[in-house]
Backbone as CSV, one residue per row, in Angstrom:
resi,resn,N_x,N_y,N_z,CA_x,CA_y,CA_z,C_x,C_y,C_z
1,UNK,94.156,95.502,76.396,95.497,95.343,76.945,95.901,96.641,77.642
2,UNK,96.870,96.513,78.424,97.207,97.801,79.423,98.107,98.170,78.614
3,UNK,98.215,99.599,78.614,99.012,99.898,77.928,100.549,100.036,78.488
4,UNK,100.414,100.649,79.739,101.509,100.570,80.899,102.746,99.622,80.679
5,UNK,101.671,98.243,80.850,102.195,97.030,80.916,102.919,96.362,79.141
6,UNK,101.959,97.084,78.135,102.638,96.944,77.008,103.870,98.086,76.736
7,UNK,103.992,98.662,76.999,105.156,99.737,76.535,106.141,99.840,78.096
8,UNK,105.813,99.516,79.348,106.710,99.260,80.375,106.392,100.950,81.124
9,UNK,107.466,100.734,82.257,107.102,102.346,82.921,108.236,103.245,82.227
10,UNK,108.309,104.345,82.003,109.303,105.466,81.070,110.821,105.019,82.184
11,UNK,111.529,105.207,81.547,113.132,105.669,81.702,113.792,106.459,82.192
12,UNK,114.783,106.746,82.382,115.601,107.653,82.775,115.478,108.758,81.572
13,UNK,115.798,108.604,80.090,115.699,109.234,78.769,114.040,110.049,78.941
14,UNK,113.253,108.915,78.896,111.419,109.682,78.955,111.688,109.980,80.138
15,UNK,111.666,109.862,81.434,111.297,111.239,82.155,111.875,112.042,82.160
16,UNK,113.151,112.589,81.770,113.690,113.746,81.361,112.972,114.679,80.327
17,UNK,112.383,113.748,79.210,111.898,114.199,78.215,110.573,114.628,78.684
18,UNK,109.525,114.278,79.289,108.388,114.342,80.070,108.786,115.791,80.619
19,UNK,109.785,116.042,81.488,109.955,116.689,81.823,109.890,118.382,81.251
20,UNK,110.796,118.113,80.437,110.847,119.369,79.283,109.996,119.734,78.405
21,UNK,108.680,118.652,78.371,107.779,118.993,77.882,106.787,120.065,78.995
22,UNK,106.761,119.457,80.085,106.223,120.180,80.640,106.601,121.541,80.951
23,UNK,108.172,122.041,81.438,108.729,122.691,81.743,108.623,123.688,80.230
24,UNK,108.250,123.353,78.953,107.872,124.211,77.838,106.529,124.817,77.849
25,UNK,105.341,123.759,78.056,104.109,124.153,78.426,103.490,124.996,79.410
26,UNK,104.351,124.525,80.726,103.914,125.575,81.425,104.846,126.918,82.304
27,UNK,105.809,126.819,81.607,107.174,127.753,81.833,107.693,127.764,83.459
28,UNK,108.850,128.212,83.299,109.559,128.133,84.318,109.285,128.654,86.241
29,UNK,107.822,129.935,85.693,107.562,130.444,86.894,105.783,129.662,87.180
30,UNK,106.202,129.123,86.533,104.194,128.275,86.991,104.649,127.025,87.887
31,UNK,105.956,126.639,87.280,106.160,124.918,87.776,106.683,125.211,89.283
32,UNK,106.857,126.327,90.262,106.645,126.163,91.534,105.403,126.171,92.272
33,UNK,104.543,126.683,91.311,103.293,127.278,91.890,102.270,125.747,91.729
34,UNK,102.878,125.239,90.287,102.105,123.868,90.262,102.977,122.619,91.533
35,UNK,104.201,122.564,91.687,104.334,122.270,92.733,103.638,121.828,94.037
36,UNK,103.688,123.238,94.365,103.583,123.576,95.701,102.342,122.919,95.717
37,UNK,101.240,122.919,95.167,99.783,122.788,94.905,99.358,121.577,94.814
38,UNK,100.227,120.653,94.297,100.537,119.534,94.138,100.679,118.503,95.417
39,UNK,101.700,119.004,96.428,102.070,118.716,97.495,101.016,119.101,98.757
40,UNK,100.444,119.906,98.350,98.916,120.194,99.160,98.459,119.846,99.028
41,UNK,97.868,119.006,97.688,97.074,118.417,97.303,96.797,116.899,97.740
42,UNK,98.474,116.552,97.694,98.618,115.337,98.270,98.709,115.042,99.573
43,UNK,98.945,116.021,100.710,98.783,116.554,101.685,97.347,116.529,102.376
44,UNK,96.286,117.051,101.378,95.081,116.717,102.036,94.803,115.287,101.627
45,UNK,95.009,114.650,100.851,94.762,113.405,100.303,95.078,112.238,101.613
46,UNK,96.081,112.187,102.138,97.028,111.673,103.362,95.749,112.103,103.897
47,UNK,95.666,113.340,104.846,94.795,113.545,105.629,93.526,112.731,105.659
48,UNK,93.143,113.270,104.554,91.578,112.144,104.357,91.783,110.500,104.531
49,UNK,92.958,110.167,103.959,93.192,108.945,104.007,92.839,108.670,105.623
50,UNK,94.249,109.050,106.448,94.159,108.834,108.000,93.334,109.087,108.613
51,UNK,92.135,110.243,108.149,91.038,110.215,109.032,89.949,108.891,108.372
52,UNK,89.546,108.660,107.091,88.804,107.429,106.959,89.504,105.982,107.819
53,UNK,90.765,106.018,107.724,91.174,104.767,108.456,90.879,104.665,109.920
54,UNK,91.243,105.488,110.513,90.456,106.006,111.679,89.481,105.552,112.038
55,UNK,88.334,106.102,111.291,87.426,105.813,111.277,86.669,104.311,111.718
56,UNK,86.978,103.599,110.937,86.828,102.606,110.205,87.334,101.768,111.429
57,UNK,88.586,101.692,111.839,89.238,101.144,113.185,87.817,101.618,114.235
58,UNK,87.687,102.763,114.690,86.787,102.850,115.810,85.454,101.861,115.337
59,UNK,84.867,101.681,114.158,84.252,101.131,114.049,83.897,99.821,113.821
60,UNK,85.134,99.481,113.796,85.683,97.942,113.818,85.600,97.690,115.210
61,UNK,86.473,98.248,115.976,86.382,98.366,117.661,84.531,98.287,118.079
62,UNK,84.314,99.336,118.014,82.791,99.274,118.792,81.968,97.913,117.920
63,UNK,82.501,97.223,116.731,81.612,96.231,116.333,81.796,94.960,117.600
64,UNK,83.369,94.799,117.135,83.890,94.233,118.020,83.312,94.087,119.754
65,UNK,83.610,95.244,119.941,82.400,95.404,121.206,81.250,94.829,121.867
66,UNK,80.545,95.222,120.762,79.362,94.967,120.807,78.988,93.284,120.498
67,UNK,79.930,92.230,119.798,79.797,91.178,119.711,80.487,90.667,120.736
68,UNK,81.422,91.187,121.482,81.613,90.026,122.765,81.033,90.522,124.255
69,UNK,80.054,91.879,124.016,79.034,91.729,125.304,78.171,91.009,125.320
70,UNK,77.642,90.561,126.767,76.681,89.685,126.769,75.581,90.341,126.330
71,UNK,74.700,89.963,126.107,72.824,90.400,125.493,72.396,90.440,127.139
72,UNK,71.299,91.164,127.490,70.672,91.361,128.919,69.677,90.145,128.443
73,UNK,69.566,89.779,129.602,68.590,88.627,129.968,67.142,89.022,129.833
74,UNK,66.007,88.503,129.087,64.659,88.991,129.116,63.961,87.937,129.795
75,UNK,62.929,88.462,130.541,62.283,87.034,130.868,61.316,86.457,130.043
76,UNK,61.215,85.262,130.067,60.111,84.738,128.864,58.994,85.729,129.242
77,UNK,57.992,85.651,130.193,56.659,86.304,130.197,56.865,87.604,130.372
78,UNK,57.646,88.535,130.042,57.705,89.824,129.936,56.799,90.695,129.111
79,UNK,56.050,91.595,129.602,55.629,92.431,128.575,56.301,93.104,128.127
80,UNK,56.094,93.835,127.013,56.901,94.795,126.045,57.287,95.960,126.869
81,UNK,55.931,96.404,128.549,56.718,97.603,128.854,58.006,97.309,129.999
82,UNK,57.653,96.340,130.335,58.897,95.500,131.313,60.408,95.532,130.516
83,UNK,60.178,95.103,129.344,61.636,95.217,128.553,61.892,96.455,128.339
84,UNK,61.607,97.239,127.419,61.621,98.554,127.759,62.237,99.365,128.645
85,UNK,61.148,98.739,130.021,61.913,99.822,131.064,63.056,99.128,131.213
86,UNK,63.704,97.613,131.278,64.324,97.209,131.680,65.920,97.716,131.136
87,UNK,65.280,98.356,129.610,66.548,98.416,128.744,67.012,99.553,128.748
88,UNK,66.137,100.421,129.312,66.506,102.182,129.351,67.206,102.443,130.429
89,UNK,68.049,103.248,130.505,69.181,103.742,131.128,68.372,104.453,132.658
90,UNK,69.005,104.058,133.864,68.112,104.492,134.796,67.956,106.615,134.719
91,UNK,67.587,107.042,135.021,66.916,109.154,135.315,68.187,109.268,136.075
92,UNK,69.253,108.931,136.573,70.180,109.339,137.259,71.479,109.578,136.409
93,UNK,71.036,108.456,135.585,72.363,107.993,134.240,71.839,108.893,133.341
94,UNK,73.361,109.168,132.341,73.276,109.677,131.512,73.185,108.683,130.424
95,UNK,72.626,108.836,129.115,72.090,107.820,127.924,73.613,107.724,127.394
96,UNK,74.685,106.297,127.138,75.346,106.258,126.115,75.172,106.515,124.428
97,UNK,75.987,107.516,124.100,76.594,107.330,123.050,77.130,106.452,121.651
């Protein structure tokens, strides 16, 4: 069983109390420093977040892409070096990415 869900989320009363526990443990000049650290922390967290999503979109995109271009045409009696050359980017072009 969850425990969360058995005892509910704390109160107005417990997080005060939460509070002063902490504010005993780690005294009055740590809890800016844990703060601040905190908020950086979560700060890079965001970051990472928005760059994996990112991500993930461009790569959704180029899937996307790539399923509604057409396929190049091969001819049935083609040899392997005919396709090949056919598929390589012409010496003038630069190779996509």
């Amino acid at each position: 069983m969850n425990a969360i869900a058995y005892f509910g989320l704390p109160g107005g009363s417990e997080v005060i109390l939460i509070l002063f526990i902490i504010l005993l443990l780690f005294g009055a000049k740590k809890l800016p420093e844990l703060s601040r650290s905190l908020g950086k922390s979560l700060g890079e967290f965001k970051k990472g977040k928005e760059d994996l999503e990112r991500e993930l979109r461009d790569v959704q995109k180029d899937l996307h892409k790539a399923a509604t271009e057409p396929e190049p045409e091969v001819k049935k009696d083609a040899t392997a070096e005919e396709v090949v050359a056919d598929a390589a980017p012409a010496k003038d072009q630069e190779p996509k990415v």
